[in-house]
C-alpha atoms as an extended CHARMM CRD file, in Angstrom:
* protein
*
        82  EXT
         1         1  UNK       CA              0.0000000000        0.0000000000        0.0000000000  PROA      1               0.0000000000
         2         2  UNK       CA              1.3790000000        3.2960000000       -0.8290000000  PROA      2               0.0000000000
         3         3  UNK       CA              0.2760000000        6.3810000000        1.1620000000  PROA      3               0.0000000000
         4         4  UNK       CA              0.4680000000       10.0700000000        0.7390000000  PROA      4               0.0000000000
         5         5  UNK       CA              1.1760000000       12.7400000000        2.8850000000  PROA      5               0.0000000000
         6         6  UNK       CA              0.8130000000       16.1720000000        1.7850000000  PROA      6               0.0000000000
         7         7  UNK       CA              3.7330000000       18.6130000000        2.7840000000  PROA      7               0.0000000000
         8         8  UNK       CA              4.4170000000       22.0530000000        3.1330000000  PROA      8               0.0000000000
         9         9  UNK       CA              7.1190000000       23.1930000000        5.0410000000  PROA      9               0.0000000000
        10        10  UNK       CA              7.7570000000       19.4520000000        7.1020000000  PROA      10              0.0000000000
        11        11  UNK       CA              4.5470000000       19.8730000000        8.0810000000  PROA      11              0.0000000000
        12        12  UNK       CA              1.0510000000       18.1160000000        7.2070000000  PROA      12              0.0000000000
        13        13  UNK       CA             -0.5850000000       20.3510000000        4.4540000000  PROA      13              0.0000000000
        14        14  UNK       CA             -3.1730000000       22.5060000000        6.3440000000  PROA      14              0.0000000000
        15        15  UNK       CA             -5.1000000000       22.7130000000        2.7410000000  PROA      15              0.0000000000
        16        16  UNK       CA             -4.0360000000       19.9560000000       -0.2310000000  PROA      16              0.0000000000
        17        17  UNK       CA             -5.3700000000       22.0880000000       -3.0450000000  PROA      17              0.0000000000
        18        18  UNK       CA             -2.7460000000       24.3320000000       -2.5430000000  PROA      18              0.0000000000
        19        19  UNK       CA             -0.0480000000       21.5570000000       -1.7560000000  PROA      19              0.0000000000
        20        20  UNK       CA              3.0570000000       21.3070000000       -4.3570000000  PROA      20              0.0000000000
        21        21  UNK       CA              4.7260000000       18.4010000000       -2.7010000000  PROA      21              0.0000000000
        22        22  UNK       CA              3.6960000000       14.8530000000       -0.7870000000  PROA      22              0.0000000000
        23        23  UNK       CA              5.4530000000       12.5190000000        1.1400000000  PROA      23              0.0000000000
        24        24  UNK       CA              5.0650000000        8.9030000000       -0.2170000000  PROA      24              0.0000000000
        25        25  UNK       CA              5.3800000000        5.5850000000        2.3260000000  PROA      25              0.0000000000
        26        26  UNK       CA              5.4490000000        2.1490000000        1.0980000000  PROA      26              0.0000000000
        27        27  UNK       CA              3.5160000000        0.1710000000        3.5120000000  PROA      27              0.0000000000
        28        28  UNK       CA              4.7840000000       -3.6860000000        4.0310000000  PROA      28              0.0000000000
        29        29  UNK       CA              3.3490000000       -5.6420000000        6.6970000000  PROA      29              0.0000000000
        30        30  UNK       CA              2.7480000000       -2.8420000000        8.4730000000  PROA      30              0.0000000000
        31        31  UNK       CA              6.0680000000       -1.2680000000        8.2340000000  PROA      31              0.0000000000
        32        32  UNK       CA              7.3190000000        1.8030000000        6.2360000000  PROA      32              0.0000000000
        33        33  UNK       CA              9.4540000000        0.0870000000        3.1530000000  PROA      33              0.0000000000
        34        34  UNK       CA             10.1640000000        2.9400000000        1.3750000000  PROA      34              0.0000000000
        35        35  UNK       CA              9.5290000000        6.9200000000        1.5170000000  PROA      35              0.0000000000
        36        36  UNK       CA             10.2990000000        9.4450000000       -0.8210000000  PROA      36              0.0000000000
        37        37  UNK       CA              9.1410000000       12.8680000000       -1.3000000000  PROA      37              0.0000000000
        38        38  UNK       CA              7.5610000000       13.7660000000       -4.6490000000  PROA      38              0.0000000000
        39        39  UNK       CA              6.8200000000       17.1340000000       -6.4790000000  PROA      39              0.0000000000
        40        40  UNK       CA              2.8730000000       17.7210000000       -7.6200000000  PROA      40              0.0000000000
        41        41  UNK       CA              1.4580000000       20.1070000000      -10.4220000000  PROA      41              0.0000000000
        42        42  UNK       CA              0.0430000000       23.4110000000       -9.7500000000  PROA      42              0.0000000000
        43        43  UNK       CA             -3.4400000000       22.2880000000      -11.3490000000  PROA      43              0.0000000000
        44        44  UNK       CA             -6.1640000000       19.8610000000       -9.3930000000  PROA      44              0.0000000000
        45        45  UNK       CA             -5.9840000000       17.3280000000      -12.4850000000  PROA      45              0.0000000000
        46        46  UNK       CA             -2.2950000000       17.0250000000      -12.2550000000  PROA      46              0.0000000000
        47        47  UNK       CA             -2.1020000000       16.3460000000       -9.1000000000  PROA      47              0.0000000000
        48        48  UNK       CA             -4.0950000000       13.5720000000       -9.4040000000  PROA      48              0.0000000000
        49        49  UNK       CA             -3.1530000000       12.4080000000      -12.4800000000  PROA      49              0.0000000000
        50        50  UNK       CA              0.5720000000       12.7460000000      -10.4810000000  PROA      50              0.0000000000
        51        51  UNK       CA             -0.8560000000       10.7090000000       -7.2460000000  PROA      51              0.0000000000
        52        52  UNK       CA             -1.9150000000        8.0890000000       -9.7560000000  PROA      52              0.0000000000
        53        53  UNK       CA              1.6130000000        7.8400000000      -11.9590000000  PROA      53              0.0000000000
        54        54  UNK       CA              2.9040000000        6.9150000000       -8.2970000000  PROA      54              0.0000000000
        55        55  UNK       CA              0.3840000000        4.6760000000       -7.4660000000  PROA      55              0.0000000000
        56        56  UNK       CA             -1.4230000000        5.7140000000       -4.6400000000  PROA      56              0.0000000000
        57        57  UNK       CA             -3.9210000000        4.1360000000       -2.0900000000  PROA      57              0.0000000000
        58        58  UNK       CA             -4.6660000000        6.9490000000        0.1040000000  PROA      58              0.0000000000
        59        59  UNK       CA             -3.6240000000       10.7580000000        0.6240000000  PROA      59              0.0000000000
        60        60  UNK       CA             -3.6120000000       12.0900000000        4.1440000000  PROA      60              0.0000000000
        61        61  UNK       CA             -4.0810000000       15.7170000000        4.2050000000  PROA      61              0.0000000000
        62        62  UNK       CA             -5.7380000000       19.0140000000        6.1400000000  PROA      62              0.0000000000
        63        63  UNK       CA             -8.2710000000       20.9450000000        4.3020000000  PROA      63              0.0000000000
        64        64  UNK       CA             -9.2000000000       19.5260000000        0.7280000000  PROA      64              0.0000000000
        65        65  UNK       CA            -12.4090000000       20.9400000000       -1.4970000000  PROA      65              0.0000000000
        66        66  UNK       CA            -15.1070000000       18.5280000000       -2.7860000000  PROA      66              0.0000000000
        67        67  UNK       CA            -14.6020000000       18.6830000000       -6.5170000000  PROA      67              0.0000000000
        68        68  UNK       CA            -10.7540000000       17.6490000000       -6.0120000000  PROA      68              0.0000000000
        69        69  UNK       CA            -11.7950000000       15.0620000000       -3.3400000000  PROA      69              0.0000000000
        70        70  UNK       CA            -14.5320000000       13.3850000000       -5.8490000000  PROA      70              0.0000000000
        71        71  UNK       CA            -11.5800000000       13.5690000000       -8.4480000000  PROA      71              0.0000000000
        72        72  UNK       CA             -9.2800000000       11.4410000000       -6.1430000000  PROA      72              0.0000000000
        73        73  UNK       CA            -12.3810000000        9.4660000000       -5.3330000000  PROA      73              0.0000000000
        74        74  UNK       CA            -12.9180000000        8.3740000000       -8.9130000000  PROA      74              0.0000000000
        75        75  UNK       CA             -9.7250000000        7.5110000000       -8.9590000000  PROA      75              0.0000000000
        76        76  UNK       CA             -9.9250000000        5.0410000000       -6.2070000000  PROA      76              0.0000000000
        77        77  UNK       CA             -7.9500000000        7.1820000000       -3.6860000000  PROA      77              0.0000000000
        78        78  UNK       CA             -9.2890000000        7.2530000000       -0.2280000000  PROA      78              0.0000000000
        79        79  UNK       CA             -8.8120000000       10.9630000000        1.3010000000  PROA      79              0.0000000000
        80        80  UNK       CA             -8.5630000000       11.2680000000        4.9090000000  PROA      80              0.0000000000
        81        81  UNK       CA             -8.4760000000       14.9090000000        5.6380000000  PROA      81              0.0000000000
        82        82  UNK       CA             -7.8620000000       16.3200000000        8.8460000000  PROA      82              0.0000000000
């Protein structure tokens, strides 16, 4: 499972629409595998179509608007915000 963290300044991202960068962690048997941190477009559709190119299950986040949370949804990305 990979998850997503959104980042701004080593922080969680208090909104993800505004978010440029995420952390990614490969979960294996419930242990961190692997974490890099990758760069996101400016623009809601690249940013998913980025969170998708790395293959992700879930993006933790603060704040995120409804039309950008549906578009993750479709996806099959589970948001948990806050």
């Amino acid at each position: 499972m990979k998850i997503a963290i959104a980042t701004w300044n080593g922080r969680v991202s208090p909104v993800f629409d505004v978010s440029r960068q995420v952390l990614v962690l490969e979960v294996v048997d419930s242990q961190v595998a692997r974490r890099c941190e990758e760069t996101l477009g400016e623009v809601a559709q690249s940013k998913v179509q980025r969170l998708c190119e790395l293959q992700v299950n879930a993006l933790l986040c603060g704040a995120i608007s409804r039309p950008l949370a549906a578009m993750l949804a479709a996806r099959s990305i589970e948001v948990i915000p806050f």
